[in-house]
C-alpha positions in Angstrom: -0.2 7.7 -20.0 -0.2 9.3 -16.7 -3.9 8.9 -16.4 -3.8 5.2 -17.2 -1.4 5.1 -14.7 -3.7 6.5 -12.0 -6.2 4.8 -13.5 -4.5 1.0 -12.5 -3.2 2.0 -9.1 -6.2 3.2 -8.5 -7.9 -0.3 -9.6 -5.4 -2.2 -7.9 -4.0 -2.9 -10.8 -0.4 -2.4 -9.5 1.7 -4.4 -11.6 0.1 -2.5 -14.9 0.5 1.0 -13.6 4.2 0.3 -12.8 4.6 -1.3 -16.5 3.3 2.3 -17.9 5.4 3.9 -15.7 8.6 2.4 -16.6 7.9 3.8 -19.6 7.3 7.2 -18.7 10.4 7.6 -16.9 12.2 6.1 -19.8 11.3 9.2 -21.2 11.0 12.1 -19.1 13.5 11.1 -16.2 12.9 14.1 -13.9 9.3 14.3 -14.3 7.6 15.1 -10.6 4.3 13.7 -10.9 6.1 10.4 -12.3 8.1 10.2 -9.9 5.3 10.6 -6.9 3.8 8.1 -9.0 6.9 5.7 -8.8 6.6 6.3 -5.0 2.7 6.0 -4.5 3.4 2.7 -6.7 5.9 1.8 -4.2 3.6 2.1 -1.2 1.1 0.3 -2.4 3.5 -3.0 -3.2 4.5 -2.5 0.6 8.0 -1.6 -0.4 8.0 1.0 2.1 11.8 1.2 1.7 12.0 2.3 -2.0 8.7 4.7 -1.6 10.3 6.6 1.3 13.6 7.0 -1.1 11.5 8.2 -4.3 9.7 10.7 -1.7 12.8 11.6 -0.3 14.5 12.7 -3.6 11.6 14.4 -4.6 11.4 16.5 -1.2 14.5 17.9 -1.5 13.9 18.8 -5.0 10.5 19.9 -4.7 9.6 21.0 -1.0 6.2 22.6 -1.6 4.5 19.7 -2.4 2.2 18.8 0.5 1.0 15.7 -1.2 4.4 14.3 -0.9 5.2 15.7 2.9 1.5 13.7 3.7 3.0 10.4 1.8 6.5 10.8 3.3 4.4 11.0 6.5 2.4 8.4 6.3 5.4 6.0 5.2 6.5 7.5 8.9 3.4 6.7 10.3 3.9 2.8 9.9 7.2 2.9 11.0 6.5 4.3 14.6 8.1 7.8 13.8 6.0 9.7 15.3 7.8 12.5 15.9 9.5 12.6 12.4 5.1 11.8 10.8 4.0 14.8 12.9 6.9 17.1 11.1 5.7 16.0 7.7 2.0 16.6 8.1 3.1 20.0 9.7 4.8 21.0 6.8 2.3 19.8 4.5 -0.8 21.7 6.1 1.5 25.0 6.2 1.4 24.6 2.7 -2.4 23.7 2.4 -4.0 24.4 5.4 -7.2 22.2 4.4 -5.6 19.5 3.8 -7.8 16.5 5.9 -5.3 14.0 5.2 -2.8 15.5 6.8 -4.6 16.8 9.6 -6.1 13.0 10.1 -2.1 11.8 9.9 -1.0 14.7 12.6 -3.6 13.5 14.7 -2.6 9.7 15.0 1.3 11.2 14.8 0.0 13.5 18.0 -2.0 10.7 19.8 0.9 8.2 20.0 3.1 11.1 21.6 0.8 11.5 23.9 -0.9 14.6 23.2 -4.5 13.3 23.0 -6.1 16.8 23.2 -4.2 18.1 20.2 -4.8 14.8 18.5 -8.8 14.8 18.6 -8.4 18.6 17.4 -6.8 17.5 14.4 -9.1 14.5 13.4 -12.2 16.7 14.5 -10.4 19.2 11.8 -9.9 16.3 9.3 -13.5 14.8 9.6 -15.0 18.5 9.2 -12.7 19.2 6.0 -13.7 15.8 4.4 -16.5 13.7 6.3 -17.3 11.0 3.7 -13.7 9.4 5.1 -14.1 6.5 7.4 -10.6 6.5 8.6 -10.8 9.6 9.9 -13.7 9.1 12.2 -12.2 5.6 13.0 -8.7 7.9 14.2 -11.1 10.5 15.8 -12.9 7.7 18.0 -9.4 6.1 19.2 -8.3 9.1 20.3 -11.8 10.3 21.9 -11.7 7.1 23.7 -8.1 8.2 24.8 -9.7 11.2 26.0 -12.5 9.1 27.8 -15.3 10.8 25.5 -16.9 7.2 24.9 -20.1 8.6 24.1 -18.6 10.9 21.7 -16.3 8.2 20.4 -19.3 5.8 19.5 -20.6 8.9 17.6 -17.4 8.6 15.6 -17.1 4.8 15.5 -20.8 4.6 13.8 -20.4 7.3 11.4 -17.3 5.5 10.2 -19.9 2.3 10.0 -22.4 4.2 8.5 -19.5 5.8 5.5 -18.1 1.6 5.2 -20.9 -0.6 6.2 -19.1 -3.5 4.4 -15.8 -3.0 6.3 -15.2 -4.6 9.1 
């Protein structure tokens, strides 16, 4: 059940996944990956509110779960919390040091507090880890362009065209 769960958020499929996973938690109420599931769900309705309650709970019963710390972060991330993101994506590359999402989500965290030096180190980390990820050389270029490296930040800006050719 779990897998067709992935299997629908990952198809967009939202409303089926979160059918499946009713049913799950019917079951087995205190099941971690459910619940992250529940949360990931969450996110992806835009519900912001409830997914940062269902990682919340699960944090605080589950602290080494980087995966979660990177959601929790993200959820931060749109907020404008930068300060709170960057503590998130902290904890969850102390836990998994190669984590490229996390280091990506540090970096945009790091660039709106100003530290653009610290925040190209992270995306340059986070494009190494994981290159085929257009976001990440889309966050590297914004803050190389911070940095005034535009030649370096076209470099990142048309590897991120080259990985998405159809995004705009």
């Amino acid at each position: 059940e779990i897998r067709r769960q992935l299997e629908f958020v990952w198809l967009g499929q939202v409303d089926e996944a979160e059918t499946i996973l009713e049913k799950i938690l019917i079951e087995v109420p205190h099941y971690g990956l459910a619940k992250m599931l529940a949360g990931q769900t969450a996110l992806v309705k835009g519900k912001d509110a409830e997914a940062e309650r269902v990682f919340k709970e699960l944090k605080n019963a589950e602290a080494e779960m980087p995966s979660l710390h990177n959601q929790l972060g993200a959820i931060y991330l749109r907020q404008g919390r930068w300060e709170e993101a960057a503590a998130l994506f902290r904890s969850a590359l102390k836990a998994e040091p190669d984590f490229a999402e996390a280091h990506d989500g540090l970096g945009v965290a790091l660039r709106h507090l100003g530290q653009i030096e610290d925040s190209v180190y992270e995306h340059m980390c986070a494009v190494s880890l994981q290159h085929d990820r257009p976001q990440s050389h889309i966050n590297l270029g914004i803050s190389l362009t911070r940095a005034r490296q535009i030649d370096w930040a076209i470099r990142a800006f048309t590897v991120a065209t080259e990985l998405a050719p159809a995004e705009p």
